[in-house]
C-alpha positions as CSV (number, residue, x, y, z in Angstrom):
1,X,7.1,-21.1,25.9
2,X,4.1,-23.7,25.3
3,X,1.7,-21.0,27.0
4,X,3.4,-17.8,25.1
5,X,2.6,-19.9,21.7
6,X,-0.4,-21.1,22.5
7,X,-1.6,-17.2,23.0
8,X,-0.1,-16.1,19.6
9,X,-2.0,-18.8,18.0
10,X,-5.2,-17.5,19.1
11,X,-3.9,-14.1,18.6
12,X,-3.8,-15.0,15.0
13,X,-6.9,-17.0,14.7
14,X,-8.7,-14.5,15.5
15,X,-7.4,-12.0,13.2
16,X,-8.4,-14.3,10.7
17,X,-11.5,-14.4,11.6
18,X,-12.3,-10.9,11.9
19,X,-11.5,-10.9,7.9
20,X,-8.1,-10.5,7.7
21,X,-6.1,-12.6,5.4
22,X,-2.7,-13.3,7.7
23,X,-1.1,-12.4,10.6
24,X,2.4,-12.7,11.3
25,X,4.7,-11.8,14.8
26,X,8.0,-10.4,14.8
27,X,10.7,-9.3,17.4
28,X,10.3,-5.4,18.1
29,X,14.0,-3.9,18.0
30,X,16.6,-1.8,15.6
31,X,16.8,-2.5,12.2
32,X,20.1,-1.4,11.0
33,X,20.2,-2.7,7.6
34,X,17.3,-0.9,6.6
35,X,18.2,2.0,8.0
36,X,21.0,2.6,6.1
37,X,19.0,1.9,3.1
38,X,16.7,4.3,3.7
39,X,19.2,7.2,4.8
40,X,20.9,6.2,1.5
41,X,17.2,6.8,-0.4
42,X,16.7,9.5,1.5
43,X,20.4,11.6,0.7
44,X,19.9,10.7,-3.2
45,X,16.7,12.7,-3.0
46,X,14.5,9.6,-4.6
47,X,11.4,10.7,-2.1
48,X,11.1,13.9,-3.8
49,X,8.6,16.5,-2.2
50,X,7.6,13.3,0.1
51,X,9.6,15.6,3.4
52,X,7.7,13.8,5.8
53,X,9.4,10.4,5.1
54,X,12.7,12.3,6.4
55,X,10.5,13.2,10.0
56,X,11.0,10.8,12.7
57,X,14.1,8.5,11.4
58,X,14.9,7.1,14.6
59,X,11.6,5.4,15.3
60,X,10.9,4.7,11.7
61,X,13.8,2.2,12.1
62,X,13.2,1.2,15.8
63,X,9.7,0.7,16.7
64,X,10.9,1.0,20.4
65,X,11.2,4.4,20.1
66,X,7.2,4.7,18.8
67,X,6.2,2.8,21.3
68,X,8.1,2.7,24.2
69,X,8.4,-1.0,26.2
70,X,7.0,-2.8,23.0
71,X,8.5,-5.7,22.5
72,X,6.2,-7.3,19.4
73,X,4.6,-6.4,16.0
74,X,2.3,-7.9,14.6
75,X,1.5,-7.7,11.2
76,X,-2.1,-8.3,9.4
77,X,-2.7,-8.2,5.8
78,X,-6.2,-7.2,4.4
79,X,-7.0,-8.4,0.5
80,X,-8.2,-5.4,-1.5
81,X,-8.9,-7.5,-4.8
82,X,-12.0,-8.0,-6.7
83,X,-13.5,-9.4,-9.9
84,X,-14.2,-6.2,-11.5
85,X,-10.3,-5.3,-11.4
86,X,-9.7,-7.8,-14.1
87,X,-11.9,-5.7,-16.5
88,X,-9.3,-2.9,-15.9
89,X,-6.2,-4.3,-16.7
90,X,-4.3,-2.8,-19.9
91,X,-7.4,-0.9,-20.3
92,X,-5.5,2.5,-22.4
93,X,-8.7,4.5,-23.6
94,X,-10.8,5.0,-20.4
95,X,-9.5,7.0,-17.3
96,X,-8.0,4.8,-14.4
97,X,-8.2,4.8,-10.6
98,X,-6.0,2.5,-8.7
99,X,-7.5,-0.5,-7.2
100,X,-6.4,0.0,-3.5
101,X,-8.2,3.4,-4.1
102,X,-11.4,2.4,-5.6
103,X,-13.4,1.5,-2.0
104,X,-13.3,3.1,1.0
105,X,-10.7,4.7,2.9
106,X,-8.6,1.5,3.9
107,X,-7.1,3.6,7.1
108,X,-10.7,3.7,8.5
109,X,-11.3,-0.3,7.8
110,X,-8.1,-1.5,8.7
111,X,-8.2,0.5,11.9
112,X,-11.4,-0.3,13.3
113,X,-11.0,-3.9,12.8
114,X,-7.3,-3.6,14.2
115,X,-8.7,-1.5,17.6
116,X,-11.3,-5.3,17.4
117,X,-7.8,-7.4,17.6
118,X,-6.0,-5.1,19.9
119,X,-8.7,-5.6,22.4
120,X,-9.2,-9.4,21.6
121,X,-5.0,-9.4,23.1
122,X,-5.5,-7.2,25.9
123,X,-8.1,-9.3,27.2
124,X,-6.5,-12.4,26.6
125,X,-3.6,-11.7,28.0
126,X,-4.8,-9.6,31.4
127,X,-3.9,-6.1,30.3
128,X,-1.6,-4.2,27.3
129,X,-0.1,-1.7,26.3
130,X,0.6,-0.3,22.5
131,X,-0.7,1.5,19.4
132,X,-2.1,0.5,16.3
133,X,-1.1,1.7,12.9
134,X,-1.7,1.4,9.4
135,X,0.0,3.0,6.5
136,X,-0.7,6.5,9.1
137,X,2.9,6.6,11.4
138,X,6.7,6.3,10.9
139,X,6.0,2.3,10.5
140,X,8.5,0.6,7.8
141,X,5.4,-1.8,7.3
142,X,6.4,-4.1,4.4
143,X,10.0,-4.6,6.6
144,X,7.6,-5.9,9.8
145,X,5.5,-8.1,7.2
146,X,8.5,-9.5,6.0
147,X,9.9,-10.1,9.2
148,X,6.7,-11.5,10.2
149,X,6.7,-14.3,7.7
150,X,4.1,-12.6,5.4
151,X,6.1,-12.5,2.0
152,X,8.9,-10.7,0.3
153,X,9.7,-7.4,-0.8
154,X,9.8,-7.9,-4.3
155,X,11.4,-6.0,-7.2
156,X,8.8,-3.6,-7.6
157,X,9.6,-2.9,-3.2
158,X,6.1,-4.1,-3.2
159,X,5.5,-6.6,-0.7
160,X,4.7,-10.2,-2.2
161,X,2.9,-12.9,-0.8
162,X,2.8,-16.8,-2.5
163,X,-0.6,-17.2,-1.7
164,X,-2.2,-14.1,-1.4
165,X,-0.1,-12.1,-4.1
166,X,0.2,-7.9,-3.6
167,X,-3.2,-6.3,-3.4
168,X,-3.6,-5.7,0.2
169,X,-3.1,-3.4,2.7
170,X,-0.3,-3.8,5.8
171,X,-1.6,-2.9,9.5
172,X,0.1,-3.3,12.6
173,X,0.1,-3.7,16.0
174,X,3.3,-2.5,18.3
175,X,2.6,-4.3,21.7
176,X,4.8,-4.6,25.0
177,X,4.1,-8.3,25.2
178,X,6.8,-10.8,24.1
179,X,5.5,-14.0,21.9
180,X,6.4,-16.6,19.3
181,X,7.8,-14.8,16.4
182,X,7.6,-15.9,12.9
183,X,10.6,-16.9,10.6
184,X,10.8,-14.8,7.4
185,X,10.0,-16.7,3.8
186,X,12.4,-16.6,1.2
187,X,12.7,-14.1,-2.0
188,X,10.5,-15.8,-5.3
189,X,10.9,-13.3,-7.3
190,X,13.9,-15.1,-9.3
191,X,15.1,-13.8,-12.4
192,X,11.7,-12.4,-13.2
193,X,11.8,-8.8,-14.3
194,X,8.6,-7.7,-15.7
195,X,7.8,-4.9,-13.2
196,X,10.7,-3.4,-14.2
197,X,10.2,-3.7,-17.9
198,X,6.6,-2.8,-17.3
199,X,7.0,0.8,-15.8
200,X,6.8,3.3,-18.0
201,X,8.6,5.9,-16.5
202,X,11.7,3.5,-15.2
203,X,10.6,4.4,-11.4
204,X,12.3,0.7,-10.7
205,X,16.0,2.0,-11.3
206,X,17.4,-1.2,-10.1
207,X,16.0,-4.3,-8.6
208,X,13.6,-3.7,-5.1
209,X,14.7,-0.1,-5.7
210,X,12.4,3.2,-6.9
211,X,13.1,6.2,-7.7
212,X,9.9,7.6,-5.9
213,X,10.0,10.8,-8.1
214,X,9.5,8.9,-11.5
215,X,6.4,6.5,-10.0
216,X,3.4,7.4,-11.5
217,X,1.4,6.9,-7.7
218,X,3.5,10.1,-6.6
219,X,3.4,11.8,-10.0
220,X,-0.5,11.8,-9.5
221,X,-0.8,12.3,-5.8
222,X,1.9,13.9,-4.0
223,X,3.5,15.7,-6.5
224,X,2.2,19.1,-5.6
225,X,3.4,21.5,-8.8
226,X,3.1,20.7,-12.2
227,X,4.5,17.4,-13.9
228,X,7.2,17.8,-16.2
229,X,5.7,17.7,-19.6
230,X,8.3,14.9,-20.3
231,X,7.0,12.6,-18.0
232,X,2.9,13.3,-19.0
233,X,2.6,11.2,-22.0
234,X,4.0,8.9,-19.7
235,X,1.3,8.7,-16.9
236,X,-1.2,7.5,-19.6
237,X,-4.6,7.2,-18.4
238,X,-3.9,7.1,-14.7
239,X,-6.1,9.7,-13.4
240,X,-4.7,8.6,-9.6
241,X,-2.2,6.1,-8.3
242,X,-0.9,3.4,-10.6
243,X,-1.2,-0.1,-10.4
244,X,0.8,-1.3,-13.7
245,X,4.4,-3.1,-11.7
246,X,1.5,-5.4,-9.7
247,X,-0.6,-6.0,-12.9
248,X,1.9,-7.7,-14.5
249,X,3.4,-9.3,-11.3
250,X,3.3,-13.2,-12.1
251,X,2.1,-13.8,-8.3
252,X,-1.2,-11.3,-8.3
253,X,-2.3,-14.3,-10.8
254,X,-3.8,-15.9,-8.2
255,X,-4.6,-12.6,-5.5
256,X,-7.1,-13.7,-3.3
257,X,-10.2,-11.4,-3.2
258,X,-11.2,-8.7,-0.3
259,X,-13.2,-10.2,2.5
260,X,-14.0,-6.9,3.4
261,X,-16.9,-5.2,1.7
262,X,-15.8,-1.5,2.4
263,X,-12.6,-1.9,0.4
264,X,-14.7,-3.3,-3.0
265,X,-14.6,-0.9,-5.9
266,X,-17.3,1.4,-5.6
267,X,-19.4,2.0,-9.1
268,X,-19.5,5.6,-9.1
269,X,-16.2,6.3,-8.6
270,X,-14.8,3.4,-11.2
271,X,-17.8,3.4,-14.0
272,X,-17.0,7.1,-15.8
273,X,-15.6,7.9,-18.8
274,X,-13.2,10.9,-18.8
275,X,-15.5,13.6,-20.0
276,X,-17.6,12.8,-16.7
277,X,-14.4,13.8,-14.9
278,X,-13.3,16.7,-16.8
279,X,-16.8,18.3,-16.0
280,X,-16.4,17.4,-12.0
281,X,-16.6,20.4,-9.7
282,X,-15.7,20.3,-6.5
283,X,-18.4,20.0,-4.8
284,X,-19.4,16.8,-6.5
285,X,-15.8,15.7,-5.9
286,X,-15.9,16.1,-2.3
287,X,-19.1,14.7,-2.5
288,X,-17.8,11.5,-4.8
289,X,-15.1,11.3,-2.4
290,X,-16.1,11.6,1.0
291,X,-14.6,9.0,3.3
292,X,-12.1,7.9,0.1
293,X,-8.3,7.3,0.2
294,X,-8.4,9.8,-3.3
295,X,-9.2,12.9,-1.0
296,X,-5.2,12.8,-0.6
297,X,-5.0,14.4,-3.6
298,X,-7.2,17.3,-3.6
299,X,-9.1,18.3,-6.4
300,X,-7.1,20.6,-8.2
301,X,-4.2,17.5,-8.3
302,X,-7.2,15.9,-9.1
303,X,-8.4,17.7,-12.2
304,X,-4.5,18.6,-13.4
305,X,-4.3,14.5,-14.1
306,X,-7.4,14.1,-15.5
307,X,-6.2,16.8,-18.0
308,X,-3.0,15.0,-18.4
309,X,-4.8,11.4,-18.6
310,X,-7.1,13.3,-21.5
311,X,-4.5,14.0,-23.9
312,X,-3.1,10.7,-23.4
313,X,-6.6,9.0,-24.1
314,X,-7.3,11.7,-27.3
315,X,-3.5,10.2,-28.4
316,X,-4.4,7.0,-28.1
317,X,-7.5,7.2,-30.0
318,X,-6.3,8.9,-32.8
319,X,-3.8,6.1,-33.3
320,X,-6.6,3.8,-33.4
């Protein structure tokens, strides 16, 4: 037992020092509670056009089934936060991108730095077998970081971290070696409701519950057709993602700030006013884009929410 804690320790060192900002172990099996709070998700239809989350159930809830033998996941975190992002909070008359999208495609950071810390355990322990993943398989990832002792699932059904707040990104490693696992923290969101009060379209429909189909992150990328007029005015000047529960989360007060360069805000795709983006064709938007997380969107989606994020600006200006 000394020896198996001895190699999760330096398991973990080392993902901190290849940048990552913690690293937590949890015992790969079943997890029945959350899946029948998913099915229930699921049959109430609060995923919307999101089909694929309905693909794969059993080994969304047992990571056994992924990865056959595994008996471990281990769960990194990677900041996303910078300086800059402070300029953009509660900004209403200038088009906004959300943070986690602002720098490069977080699956191609996380990833090679996770294929770094897979190796690092395969040679330390004489051989390995698993997969890495990150935000890109049927992986319940804030579950295994929460299981993993890396925070909560708060009431926005972000995960929340006392140190290290919500702006990262959750990678994993499934492995078929057993070691010491983590004990999970406790909830410290209290009676603190300003995520809920915060969204504008009432996507949190009840504590650590969202209605998927109202959050302003699907409405402007995987929504496919048109939004509902109703719900436009609403989206304000998000031209992709949303970032408005975390903003006003009490624990991103103190988030620490991205280690990793790739994922800082880059200033050609933050540093335009709306116009600039109204005028985008698609070449320069592939172009813009290439190697970014926003390429989910495509560029019609693209251009239908700058249009929508245009009147909303034009509004607020004339009530100025």
């Amino acid at each position: 037992m000394l020896q198996q804690q001895k190699i999760t320790e330096k398991i973990r060192a080392h993902a901190l020092q290849l940048g990552f900002d913690a690293c937590g172990f949890a015992k790969a099996e079943y997890l029945p509670k959350e899946a029948r709070r998913l099915e229930e998700w699921l049959l109430q239809n609060r995923n919307g056009t999101m089909g694929w989350m309905e693909n794969h159930f059993d080994k969304r809830v047992d990571p056994t089934k992924l990865v056959p033998g595994s008996k471990t996941v281990v769960s990194v975190l990677a900041s996303y936060h910078h300086p800059k992002h402070l300029a953009q909070i509660g900004v209403s008359d200038r088009p906004l991108i959300s943070k986690y999208a602002q720098g490069r495609d977080y699956h191609k950071v996380l990833k090679k730095k996770l294929k770094h810390l897979f190796g690092f355990t395969k040679e330390l322990l004489g051989g390995l077998e698993g997969r890495i993943f990150t935000d890109s398989a049927p992986v319940l990832d804030k579950v295994w970081a929460q299981r993993a002792g890396l925070g909560w699932i708060g009431k926005n059904s972000n995960l929340l971290n006392q140190d290290i707040g919500s702006f990262f990104f959750i990678g994993e490693m499934i492995i078929d070696a057993a070691l010491s696992y983590d004990a999970p923290v406790t909830d410290h969101c209290g009676t603190c409701t300003r995520c809920i009060d915060a969204c504008p379209t009432d996507a949190i429909y009840e504590p650590y519950r969202v209605d998927a189909t109202k959050c302003i992150s699907y409405l402007t990328i995987e929504l496919k057709e048109k939004m509902a007029e109703e719900l436009q005015p609403k989206v304000k000047n998000w031209i992709y993602g949303c970032d408005i529960c975390q903003d006003v989360c009490p624990w991103n007060s103190k988030a620490v700030l991205a280690q990793f360069e790739d994922l800082h805000p880059r200033s050609y795709v933050t540093d335009h006013d709306i116009d600039y983006w109204q005028n985008l064709t698609e070449n320069q938007y592939n172009k813009i884009f290439e190697g970014s997380a926003i390429r989910r969107a495509k560029y019609d989606k693209f251009i239908s929410n700058v249009e929508v994020a245009s009147q909303n600006i034009q509004n607020v200006n004339a009530d100025e």
